[in-house]
N, CA, C and O atoms as a GROMACS GRO file, in nm:
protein
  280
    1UNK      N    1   4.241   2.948   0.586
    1UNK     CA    2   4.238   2.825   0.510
    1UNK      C    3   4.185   2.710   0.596
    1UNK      O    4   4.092   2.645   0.548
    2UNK      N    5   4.230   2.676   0.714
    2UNK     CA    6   4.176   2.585   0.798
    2UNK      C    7   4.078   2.635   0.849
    2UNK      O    8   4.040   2.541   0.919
    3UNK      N    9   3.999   2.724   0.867
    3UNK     CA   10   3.854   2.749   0.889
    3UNK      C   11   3.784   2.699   0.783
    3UNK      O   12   3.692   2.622   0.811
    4UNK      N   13   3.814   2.733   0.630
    4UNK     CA   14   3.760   2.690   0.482
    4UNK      C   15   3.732   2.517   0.498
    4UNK      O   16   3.634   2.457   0.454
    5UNK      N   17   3.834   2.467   0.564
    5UNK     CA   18   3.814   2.301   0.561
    5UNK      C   19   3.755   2.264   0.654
    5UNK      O   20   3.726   2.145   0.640
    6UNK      N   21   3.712   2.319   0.771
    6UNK     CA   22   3.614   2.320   0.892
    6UNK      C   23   3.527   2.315   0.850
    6UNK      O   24   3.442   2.229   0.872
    7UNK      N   25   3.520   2.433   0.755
    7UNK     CA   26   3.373   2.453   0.752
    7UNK      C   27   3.299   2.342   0.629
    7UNK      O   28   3.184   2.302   0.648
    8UNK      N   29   3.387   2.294   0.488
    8UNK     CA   30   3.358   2.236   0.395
    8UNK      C   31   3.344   2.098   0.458
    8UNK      O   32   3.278   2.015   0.396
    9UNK      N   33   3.413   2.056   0.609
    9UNK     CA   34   3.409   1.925   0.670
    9UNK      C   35   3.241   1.952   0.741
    9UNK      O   36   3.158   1.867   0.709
   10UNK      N   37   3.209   2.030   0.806
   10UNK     CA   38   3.078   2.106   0.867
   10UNK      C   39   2.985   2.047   0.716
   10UNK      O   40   2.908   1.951   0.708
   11UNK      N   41   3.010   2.105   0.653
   11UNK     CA   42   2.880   2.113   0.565
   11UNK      C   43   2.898   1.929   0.490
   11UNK      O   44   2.796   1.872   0.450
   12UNK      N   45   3.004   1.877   0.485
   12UNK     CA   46   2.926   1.738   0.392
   12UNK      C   47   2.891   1.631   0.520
   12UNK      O   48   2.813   1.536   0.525
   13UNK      N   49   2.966   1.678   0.603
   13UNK     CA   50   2.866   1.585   0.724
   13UNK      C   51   2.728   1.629   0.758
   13UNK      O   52   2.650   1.547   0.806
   14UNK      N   53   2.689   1.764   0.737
   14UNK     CA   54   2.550   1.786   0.742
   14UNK      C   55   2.496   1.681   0.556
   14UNK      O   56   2.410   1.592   0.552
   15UNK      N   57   2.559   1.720   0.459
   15UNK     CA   58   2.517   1.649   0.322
   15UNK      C   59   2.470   1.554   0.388
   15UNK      O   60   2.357   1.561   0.434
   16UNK      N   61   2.577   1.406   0.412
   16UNK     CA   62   2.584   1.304   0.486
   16UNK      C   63   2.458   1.279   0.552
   16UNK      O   64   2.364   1.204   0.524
   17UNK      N   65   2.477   1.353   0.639
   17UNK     CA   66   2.314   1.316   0.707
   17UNK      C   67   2.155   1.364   0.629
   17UNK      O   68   2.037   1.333   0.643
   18UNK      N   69   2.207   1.424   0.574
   18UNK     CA   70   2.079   1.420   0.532
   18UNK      C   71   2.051   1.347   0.389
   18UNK      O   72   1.939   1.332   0.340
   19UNK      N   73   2.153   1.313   0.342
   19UNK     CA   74   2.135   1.181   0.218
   19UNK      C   75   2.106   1.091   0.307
   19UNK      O   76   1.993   1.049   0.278
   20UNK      N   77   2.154   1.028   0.417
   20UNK     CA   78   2.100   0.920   0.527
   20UNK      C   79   1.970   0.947   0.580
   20UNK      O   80   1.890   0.857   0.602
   21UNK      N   81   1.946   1.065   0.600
   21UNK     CA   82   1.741   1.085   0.635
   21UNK      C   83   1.666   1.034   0.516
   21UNK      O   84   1.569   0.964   0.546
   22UNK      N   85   1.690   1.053   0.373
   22UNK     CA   86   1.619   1.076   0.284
   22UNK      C   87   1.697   0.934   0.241
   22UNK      O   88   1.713   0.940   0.120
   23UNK      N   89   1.747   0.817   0.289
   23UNK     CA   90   1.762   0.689   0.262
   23UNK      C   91   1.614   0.655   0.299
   23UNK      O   92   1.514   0.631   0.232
   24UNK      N   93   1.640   0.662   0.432
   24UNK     CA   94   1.544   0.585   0.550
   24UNK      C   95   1.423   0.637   0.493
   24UNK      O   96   1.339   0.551   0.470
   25UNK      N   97   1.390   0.766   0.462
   25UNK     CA   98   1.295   0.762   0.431
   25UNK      C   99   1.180   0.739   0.310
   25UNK      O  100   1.060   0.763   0.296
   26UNK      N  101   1.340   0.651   0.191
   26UNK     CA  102   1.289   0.600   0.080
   26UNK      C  103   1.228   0.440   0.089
   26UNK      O  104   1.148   0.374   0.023
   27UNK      N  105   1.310   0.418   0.206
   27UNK     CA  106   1.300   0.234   0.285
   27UNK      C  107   1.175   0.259   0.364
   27UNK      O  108   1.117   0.151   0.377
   28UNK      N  109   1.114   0.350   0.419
   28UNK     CA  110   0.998   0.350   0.482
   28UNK      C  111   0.897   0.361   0.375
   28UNK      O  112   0.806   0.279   0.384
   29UNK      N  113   0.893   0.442   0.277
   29UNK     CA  114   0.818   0.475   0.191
   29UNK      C  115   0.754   0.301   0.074
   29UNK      O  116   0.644   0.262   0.035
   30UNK      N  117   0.870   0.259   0.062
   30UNK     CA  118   0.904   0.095   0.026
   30UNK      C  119   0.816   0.020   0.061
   30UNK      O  120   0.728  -0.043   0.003
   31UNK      N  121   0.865   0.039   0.213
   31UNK     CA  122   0.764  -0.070   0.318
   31UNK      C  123   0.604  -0.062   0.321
   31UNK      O  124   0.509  -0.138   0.338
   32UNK      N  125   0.632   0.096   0.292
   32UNK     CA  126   0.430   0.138   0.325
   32UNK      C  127   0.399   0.082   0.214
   32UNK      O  128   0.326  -0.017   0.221
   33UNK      N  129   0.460   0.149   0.035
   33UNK     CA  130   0.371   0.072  -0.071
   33UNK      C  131   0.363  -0.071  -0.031
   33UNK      O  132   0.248  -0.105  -0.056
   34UNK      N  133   0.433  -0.177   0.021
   34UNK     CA  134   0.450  -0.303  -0.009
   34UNK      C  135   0.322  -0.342   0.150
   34UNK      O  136   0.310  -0.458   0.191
   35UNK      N  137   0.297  -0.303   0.171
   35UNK     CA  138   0.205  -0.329   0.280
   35UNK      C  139   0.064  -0.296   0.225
   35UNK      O  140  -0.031  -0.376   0.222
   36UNK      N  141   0.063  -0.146   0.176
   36UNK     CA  142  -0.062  -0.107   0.106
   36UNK      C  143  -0.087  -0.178  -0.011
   36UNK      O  144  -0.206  -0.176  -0.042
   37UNK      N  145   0.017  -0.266  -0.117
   37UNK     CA  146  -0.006  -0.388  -0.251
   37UNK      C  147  -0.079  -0.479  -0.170
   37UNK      O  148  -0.198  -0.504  -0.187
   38UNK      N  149  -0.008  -0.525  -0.083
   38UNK     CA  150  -0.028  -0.640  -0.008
   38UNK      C  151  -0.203  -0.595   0.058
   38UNK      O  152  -0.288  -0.668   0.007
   39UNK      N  153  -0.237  -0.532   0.119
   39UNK     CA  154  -0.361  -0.475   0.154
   39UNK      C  155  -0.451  -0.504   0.033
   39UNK      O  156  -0.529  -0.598   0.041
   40UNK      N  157  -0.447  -0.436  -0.069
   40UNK     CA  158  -0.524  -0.423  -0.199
   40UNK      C  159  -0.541  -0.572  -0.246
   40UNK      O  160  -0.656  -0.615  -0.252
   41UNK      N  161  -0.427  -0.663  -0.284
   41UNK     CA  162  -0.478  -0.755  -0.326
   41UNK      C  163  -0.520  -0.851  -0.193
   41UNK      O  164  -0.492  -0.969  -0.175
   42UNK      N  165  -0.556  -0.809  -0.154
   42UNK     CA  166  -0.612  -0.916   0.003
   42UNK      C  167  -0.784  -0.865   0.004
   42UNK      O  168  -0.884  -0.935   0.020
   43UNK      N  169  -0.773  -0.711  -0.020
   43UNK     CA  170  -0.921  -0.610  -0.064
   43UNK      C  171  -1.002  -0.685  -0.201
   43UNK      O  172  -1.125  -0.689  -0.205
   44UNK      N  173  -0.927  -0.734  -0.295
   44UNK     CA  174  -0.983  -0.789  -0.437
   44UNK      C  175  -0.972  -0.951  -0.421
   44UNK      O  176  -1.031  -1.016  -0.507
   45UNK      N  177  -0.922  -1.000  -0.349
   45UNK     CA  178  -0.952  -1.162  -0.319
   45UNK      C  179  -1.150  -1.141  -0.254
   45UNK      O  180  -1.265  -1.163  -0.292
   46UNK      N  181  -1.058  -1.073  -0.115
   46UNK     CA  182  -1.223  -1.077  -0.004
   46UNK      C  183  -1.342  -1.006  -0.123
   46UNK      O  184  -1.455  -1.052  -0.107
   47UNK      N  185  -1.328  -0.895  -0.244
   47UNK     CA  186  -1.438  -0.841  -0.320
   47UNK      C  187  -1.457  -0.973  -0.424
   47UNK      O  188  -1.570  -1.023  -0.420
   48UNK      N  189  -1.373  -1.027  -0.504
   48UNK     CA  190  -1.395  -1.140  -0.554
   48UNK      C  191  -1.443  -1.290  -0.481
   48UNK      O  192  -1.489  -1.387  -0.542
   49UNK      N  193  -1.428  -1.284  -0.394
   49UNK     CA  194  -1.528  -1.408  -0.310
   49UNK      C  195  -1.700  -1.394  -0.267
   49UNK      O  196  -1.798  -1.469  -0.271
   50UNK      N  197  -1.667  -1.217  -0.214
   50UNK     CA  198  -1.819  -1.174  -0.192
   50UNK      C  199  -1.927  -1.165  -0.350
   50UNK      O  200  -2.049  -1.177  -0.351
   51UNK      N  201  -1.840  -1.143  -0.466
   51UNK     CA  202  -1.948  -1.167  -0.612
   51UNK      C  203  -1.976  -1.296  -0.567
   51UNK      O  204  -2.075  -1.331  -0.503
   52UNK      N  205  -1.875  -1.368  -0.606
   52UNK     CA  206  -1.884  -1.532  -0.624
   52UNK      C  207  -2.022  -1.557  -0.525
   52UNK      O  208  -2.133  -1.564  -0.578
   53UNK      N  209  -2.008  -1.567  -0.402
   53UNK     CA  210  -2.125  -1.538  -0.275
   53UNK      C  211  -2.246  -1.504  -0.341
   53UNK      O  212  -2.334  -1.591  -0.347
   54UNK      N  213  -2.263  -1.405  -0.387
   54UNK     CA  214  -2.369  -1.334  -0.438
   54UNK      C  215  -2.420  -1.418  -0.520
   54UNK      O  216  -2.514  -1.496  -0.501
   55UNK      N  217  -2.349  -1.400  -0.624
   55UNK     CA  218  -2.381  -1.502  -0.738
   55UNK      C  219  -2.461  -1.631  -0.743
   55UNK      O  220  -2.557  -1.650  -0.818
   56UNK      N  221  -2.412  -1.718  -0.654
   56UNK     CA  222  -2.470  -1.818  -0.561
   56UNK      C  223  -2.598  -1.766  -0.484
   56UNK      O  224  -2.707  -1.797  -0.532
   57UNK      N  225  -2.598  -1.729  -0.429
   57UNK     CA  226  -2.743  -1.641  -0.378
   57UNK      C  227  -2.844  -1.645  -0.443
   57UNK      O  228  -2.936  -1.723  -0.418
   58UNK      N  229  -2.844  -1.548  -0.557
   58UNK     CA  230  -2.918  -1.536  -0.666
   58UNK      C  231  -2.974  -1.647  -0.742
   58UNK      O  232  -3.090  -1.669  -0.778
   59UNK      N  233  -2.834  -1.729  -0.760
   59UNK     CA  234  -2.923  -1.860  -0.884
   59UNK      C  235  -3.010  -1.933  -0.765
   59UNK      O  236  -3.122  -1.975  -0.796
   60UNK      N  237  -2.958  -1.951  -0.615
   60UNK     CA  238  -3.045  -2.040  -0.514
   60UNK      C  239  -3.156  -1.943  -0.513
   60UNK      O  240  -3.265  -1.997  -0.530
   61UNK      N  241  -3.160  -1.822  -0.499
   61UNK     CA  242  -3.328  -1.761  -0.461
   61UNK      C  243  -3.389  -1.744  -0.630
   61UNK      O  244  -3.502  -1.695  -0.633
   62UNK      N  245  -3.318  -1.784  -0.793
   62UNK     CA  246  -3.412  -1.732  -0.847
   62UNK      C  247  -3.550  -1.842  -0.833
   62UNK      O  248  -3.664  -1.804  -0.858
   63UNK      N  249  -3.521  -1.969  -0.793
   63UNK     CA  250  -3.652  -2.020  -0.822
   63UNK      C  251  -3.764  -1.995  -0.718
   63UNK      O  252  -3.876  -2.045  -0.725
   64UNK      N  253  -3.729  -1.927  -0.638
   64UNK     CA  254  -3.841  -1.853  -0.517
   64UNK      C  255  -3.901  -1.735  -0.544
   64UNK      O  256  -4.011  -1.704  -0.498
   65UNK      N  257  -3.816  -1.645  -0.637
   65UNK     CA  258  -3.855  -1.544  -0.675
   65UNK      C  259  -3.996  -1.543  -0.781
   65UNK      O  260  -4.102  -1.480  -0.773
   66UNK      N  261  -3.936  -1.661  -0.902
   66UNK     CA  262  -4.059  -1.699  -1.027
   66UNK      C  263  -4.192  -1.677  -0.946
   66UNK      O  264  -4.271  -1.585  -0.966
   67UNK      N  265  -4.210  -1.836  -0.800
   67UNK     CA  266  -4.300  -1.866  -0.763
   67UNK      C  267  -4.370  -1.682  -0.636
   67UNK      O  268  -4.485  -1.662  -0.597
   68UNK      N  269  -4.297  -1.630  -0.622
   68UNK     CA  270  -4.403  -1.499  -0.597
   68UNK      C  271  -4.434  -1.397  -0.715
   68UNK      O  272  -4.537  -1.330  -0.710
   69UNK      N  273  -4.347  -1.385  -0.819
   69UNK     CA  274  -4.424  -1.295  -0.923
   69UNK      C  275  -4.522  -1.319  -1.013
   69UNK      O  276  -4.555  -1.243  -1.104
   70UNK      N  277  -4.594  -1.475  -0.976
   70UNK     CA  278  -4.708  -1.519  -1.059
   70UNK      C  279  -4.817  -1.448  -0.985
   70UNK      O  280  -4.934  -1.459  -1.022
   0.00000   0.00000   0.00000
């Protein structure tokens, strides 16, 4: 009988730890999406500035362009 509770004490402290691995590794997992959001919309600011850029480009070179395709 006291081996039975050894051993049922053995096994939820192994549970224990490993519900505590698979914490940490839901809080790491957390951190990465919230770094990789944070990445992406920092990726679609810098892609939305480079149109805008462009855009500007274009209307300044179309009147250079007219004067070589005559």
């Amino acid at each position: 009988m006291v081996e039975s509770f050894k051993r049922l004490k053995s096994e939820m402290e192994e549970i224990s730890e490993e519900q505590k691995n698979i914490r940490e590794g839901q809080r790491q997992v957390k951190e990465n999406f919230g770094i990789i959001e944070s990445e992406c919309k920092e990726l679609k600011r810098e892609t939305r500035l480079l149109i805008q850029r462009s855009a500007r480009n274009q209307v300044k070179l179309a009147p250079f362009s007219l004067v070589y395709c005559k």
